[in-house]
C-alpha positions as CSV (number, residue, x, y, z in Angstrom):
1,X,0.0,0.0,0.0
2,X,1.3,3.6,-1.0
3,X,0.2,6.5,0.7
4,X,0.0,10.2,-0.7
5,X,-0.2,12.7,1.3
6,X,-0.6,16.7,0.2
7,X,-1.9,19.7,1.9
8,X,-3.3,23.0,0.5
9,X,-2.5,26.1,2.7
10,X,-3.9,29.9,3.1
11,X,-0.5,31.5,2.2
12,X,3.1,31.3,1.1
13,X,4.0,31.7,4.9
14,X,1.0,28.4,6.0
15,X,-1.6,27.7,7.8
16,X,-3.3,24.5,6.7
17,X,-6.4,24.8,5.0
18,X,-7.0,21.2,3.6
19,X,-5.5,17.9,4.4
20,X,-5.8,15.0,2.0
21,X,-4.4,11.6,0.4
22,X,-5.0,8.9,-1.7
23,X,-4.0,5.3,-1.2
24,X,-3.0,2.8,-3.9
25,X,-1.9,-0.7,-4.6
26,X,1.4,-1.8,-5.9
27,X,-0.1,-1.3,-9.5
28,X,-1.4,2.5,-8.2
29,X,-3.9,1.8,-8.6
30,X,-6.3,4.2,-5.9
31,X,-7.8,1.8,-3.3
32,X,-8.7,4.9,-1.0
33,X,-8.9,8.8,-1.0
34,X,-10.2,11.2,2.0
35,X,-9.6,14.9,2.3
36,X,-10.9,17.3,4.8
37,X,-11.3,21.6,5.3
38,X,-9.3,23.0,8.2
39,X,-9.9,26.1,9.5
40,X,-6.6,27.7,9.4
41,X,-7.3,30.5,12.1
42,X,-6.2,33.2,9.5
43,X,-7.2,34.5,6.3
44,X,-6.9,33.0,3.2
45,X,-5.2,34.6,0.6
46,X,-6.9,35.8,-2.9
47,X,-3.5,34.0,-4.5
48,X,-3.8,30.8,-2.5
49,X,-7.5,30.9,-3.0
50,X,-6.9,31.8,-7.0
51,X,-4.3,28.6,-7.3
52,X,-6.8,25.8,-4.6
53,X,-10.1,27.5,-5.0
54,X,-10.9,27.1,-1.0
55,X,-11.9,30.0,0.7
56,X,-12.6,31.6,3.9
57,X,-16.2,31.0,3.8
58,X,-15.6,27.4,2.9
59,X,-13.5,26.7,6.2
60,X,-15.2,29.2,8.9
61,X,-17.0,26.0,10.4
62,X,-14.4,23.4,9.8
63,X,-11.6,22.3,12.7
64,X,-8.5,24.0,13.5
């Protein structure tokens, strides 16, 4: 099993605003994939937002 792991943040400076990853066989092919919001306790930025297309509104009610 292979695990990918990548995170999308509010800025070039962080602040985590989704966490996600896909598993796969030895063939890769995807056996699993899960991804979550974060509320990153800070603003997103319109370039972060322009590049992942998550914003502030979107995370306001998720975790930190």
């Amino acid at each position: 099993m292979i695990r990918i792991i990548d995170t999308e943040t509010c800025s070039l400076k962080g602040g985590v605003v989704q966490i996600g990853y896909v598993e796969t066989d030895e063939n890769l092919v995807i056996k699993d994939q899960r991804e979550t919001l974060v509320n990153p306790l800070q603003p997103i930025t319109s370039g972060a937002a322009g590049i992942h297309f998550i914003n502030n509104d979107m995370v306001k009610d998720a975790f930190s």
